[in-house]
N, C-alpha and C positions, 0 to 999 in steps of 0.2 A: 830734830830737837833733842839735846842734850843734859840733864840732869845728874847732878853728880850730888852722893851723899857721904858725908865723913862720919863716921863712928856711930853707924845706926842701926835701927831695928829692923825686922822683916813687916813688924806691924806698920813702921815709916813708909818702908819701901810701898807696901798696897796702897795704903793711903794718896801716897803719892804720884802710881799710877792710873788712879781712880781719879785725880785730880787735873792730869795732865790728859787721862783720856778725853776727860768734858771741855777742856782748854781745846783741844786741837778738834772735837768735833767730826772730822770729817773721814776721821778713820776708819775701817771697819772692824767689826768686832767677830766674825766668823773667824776662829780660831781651828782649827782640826784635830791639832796636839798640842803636845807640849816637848818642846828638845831641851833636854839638861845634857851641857857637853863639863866633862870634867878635863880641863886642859893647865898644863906650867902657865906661866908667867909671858915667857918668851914665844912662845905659838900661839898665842890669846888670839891677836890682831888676825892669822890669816883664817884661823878658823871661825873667826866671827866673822867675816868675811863670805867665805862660802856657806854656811849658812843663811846670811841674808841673801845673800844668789836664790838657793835652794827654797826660800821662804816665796818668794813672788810664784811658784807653783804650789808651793805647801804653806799656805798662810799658819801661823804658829807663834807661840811665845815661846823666845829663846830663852833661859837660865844658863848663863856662863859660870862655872866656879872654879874660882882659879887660890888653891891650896898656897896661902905664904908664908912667912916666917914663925915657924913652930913656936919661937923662943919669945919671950916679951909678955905684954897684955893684951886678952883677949880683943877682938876690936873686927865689929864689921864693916867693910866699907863697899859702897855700890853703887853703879851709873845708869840711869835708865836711858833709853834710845828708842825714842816714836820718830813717825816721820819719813822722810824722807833718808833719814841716817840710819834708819832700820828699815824700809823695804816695805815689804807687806807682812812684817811682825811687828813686834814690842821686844827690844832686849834689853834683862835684867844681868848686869855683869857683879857677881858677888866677889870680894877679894876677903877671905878669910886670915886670921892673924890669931896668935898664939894658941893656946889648945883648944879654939873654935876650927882650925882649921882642919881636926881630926873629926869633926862633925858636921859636916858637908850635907847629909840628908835632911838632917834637922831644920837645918838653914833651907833648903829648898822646900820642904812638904808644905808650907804655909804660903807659897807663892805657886805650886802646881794650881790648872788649868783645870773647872770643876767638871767631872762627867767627860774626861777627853782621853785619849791614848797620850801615852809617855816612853818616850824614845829618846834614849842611855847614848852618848858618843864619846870615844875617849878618841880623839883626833892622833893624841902621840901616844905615849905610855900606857898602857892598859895590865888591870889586876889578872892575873892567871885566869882564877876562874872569876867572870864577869857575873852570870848567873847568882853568885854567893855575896858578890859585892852589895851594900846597903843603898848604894845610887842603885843598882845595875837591878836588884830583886825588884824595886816597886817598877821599873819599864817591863811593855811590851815587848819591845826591839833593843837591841844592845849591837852598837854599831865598832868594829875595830878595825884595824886596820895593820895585818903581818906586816907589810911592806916596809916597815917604821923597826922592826925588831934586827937589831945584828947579827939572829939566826933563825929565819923567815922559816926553815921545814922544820926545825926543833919547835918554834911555838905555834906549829900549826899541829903539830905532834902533841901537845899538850891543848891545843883549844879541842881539838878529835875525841880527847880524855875528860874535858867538862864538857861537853857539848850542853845543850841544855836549848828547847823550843826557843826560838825568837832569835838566839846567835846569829850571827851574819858577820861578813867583811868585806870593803872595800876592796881588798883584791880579788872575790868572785865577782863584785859591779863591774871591774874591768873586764872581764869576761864576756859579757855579755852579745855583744857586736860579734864576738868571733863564734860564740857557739851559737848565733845567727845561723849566720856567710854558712859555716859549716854544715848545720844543718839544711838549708836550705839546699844545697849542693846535692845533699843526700836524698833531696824528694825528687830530681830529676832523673831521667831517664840516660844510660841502662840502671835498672833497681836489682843491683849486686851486692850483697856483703861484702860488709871491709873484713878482710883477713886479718888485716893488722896496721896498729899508727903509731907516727913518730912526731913527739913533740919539741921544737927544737925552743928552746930561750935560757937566760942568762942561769947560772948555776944558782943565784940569790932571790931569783921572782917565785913567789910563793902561785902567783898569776899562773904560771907555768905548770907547776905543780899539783892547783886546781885541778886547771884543764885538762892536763893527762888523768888525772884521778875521775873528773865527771866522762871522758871519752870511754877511761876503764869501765865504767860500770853502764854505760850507755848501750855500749857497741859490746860488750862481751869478748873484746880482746883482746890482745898481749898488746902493749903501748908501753913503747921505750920513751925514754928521757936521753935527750943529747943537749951540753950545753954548748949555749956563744958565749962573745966576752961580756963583762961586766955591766949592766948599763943597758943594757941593748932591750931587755926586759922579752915579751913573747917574739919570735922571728917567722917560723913557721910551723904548720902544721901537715902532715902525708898521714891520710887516706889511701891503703892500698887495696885494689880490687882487682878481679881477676880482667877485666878489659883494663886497665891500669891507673896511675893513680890520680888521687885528688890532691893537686897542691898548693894553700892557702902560705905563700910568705909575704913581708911587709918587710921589705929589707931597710925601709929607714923608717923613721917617724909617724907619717902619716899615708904613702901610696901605698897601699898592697896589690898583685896578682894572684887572680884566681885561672889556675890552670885542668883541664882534666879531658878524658877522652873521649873525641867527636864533638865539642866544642871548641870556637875560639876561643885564644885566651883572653880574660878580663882585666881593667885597670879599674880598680877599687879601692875610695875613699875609706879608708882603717885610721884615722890617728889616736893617740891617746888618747884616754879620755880624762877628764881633769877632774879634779876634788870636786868643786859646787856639785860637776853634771854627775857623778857618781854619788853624792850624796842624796841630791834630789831624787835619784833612780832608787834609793835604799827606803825614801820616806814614802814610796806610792803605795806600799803594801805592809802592812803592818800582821798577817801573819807567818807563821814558820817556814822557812824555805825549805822545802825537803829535798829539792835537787840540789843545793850546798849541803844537806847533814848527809848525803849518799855521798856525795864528789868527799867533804872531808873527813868523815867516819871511815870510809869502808874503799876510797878508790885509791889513796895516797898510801893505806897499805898493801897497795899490790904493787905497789912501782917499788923499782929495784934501782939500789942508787945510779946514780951519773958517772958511767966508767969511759964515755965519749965524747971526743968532741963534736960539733957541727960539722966541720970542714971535715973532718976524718970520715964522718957518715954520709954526707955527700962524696967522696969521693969514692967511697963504695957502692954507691947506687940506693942505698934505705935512707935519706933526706934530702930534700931539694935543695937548690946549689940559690946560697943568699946572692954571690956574684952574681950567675948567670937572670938570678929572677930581677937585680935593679936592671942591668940593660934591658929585659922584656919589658919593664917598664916604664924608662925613659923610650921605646921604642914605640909601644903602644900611645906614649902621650905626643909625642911627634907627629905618629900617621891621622890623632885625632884632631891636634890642630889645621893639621894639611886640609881634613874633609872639611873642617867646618871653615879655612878660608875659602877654601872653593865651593861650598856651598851657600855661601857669604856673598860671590864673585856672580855667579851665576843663576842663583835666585833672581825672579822678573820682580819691578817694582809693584809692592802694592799698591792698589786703586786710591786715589784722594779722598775720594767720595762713594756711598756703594748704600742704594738703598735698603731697605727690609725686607721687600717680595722678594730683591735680587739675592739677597743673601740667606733666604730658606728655601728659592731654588737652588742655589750652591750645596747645601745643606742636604737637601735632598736627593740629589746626584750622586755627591758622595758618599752618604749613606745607598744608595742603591748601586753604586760600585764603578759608577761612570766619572771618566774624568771632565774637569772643571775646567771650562776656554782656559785660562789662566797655565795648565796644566797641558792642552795641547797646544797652546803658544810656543810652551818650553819643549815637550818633543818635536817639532817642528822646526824648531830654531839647531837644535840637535843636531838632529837629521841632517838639514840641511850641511851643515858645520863636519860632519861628517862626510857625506857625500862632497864635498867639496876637497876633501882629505884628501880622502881617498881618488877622484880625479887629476889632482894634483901629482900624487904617490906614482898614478899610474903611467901618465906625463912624461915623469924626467924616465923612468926606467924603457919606456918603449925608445926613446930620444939617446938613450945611453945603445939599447940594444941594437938602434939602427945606426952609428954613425960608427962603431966598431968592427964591425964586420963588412962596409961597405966595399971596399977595395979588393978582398977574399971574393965575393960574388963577383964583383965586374971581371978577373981574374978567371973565375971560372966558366961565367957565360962566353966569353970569348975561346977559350979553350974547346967549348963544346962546338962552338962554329965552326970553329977550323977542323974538327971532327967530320962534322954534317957535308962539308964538304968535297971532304978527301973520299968520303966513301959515296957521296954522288957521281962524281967524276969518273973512278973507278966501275961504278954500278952499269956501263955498258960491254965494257971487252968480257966483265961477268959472262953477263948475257949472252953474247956469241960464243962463251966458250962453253957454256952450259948447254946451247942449242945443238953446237955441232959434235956435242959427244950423244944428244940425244941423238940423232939422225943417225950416226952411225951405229946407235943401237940400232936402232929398226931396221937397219937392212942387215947388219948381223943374224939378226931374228929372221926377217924374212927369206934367207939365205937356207936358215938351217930348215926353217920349215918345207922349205921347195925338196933339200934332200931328203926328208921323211921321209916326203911324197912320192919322192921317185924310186925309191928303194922299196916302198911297196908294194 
């Protein structure tokens, strides 16, 4: 439901949402906040957008103010959105016109949400210091977003300089996922300090810049900045350890590799994450982030500008190679589809039918660490398929090794015959000649014996 009002009051507007609430009935009225986004004219539609995203988890009343032409007669104009056209909020869209539109608080204090938190978002253009802003002072949370600025490290240089409790940005929600993966990396086993990281992403992502500054202050070590090209936004991150390194790259969009030593390497779901999901992730918590005011106070001034490229640093061995990590990971998504057809292929079919008893006897097995009929079907089937291989393998090579050499044997066995023979044949004139040189020994000997004899 749609409501549009020309040249009215804030007193109109509550009345009218008071009216339109009892109309529709069936809404609910559990509000949690209240989000006033101060956005132009021309980004109205996507930011109201992802706020209604962001609402079906954070039910809330939106206040849209959208700042118009200074010049002319005062004049407020305003669309309210219950329903299905707003989500699980109510949004109030104010369009402000001649010197009402320098008074933007005014206009929203009388439609704020009674007894609830209030959370500041400037989707595009945001005031320096946010904190001192008249929207930005009555919020808890004040949401920005560098990414939007045509010089991401200068106004993150100057948000370091107002910092102020409740600050935040959409480029540390981007963050998040990665100082996961990373930390997570870092509670397994071998448990070594990093010596030192390299962050590699586009020279304009403030995302990047972060994250080197929260790893500076985390890890306690020297962490370089290398950029890629334009666009590309976070690429990779090195962890280096004395067993070697840890390295998280996403070399397109969405697949990343997680690599590091004594594990296989991993193919890991990283894609961007989008406005709604990052805004939603900003409304869960509503007090001070103090891992963002360390990462942007105190870690962005230890980083030493960008005097590298990516490619330059990979090819020196201190940043992982973006080339070499996308084939690990079209390589890695290959061998997974492989298993999972063949495990597709090979899997026995499940049972049509399968009692209760039968199935917490199964239950039971399995938890006591026996396998399930089903289970020795399939190594059996295996096995079999196996053993069958393997007789086959062994088959053609006995049939190869007997049918080449056959003519070499027959060749030889006949050779040795006519051997056995010749020296059979000959095995008698031996014999007489051997006998009759014995005989004439012994009467040689018995000769010489008789002269001893008689000479004595």
């Amino acid at each position: 439901m749609i409501r549009d009002l020309t040249d009215t009051t804030t007193t109109q507007i509550s009345k009218t949402l008071v009216r339109l609430r009892n109309e529709v009935g069936a809404m609910a009225l559990g509000r949690v906040l209240t989000l006033v986004m101060v956005v132009e004219d021309t980004d109205a539609q996507e930011a109201i957008d992802a706020a209604n995203h962001a609402s079906r988890q954070h039910p809330c009343r939106i206040i849209v103010v959208i700042p118009g032409e200074r010049r002319g007669k005062n004049r407020l104009d305003a669309q309210i959105r219950l329903g299905g056209d707003a989500g699980a909020s109510e949004i109030v869209v104010l369009r402000l016109y001649g010197a009402l539109a320098a008074h933007g608080p005014s206009v929203v204090m009388p439609l704020l949400l009674p007894d609830s938190p209030i959370v500041a978002w400037w989707p595009g253009k945001a005031p320096d210091d946010v904190a001192k802003d008249p929207i930005g002072a009555m919020a808890q949370r004040r949401i920005t977003d560098a990414a939007l600025h045509h010089n991401p490290r200068l106004l993150l240089k100057k948000r370091a300089a107002a910092y102020a409790p409740g600050d935040t940005d959409l480029s540390w929600t981007r963050l998040t996922h990665w100082r996961g993966l990373l930390a997570a990396a870092l509670d397994q086993p071998p448990y070594e300090p990093v010596t030192e990281a390299v962050v590699s992403g586009a020279p304009e992502s403030p995302s990047s810049d972060l994250l080197a500054g929260w790893l500076s202050r985390r890890l306690k070590v020297p962490v370089r900045r290398v950029s890629t090209p334009r666009g590309s936004g976070i690429a990779s991150v090195r962890l280096q350890r004395a067993s070697g390194p840890i390295d998280l790259v996403r070399p397109g969009d969405v697949i990343a590799t997680l690599s590091q030593p004594g594990q296989p390497d991993r193919r890991i779901s990283l894609p961007r994450r989008e406005l709604p999901e990052c805004l939603a992730d900003e409304l869960r918590r509503l007090d001070p982030d103090e891992a963002y005011a360390e990462s942007l106070c105190r870690g962005i001034q230890d980083l030493q500008p960008v005097r590298q490229s990516a490619a330059a640093a990979a090819k020196a061995g201190k940043a992982p190679d973006i080339t070499e990590a996308r084939r690990l990971a079209a390589r890695l998504g290959r061998d997974g589809s492989a298993q999972d057809a063949s495990a597709m292929i090979t899997a026995p079919p499940a049972p049509e039918h399968a009692e209760t008893a039968d199935v917490r006897a199964a239950t039971v097995r399995k938890l006591a660490g026996k396998r399930t009929p089903r289970e020795k079907e399939t190594a059996r089937a295996r096995k079999a398929a196996a053993t069958k291989t393997a007789t086959k393998t062994a088959t053609k090579t006995a049939a190869k090794t007997t049918s080449k050499p056959a003519a070499k044997t027959a060749t030889t066995t006949k050779a040795a015959a006519t051997k056995a023979a010749a020296t059979k044949k000959a095995a008698p004139k031996t014999a007489v000649r051997t006998t009759a040189k014995r005989t004439a020994g012994s009467r040689a000997t018995a000769k010489r014996a008789a002269t001893r004899k008689a000479s004595s």
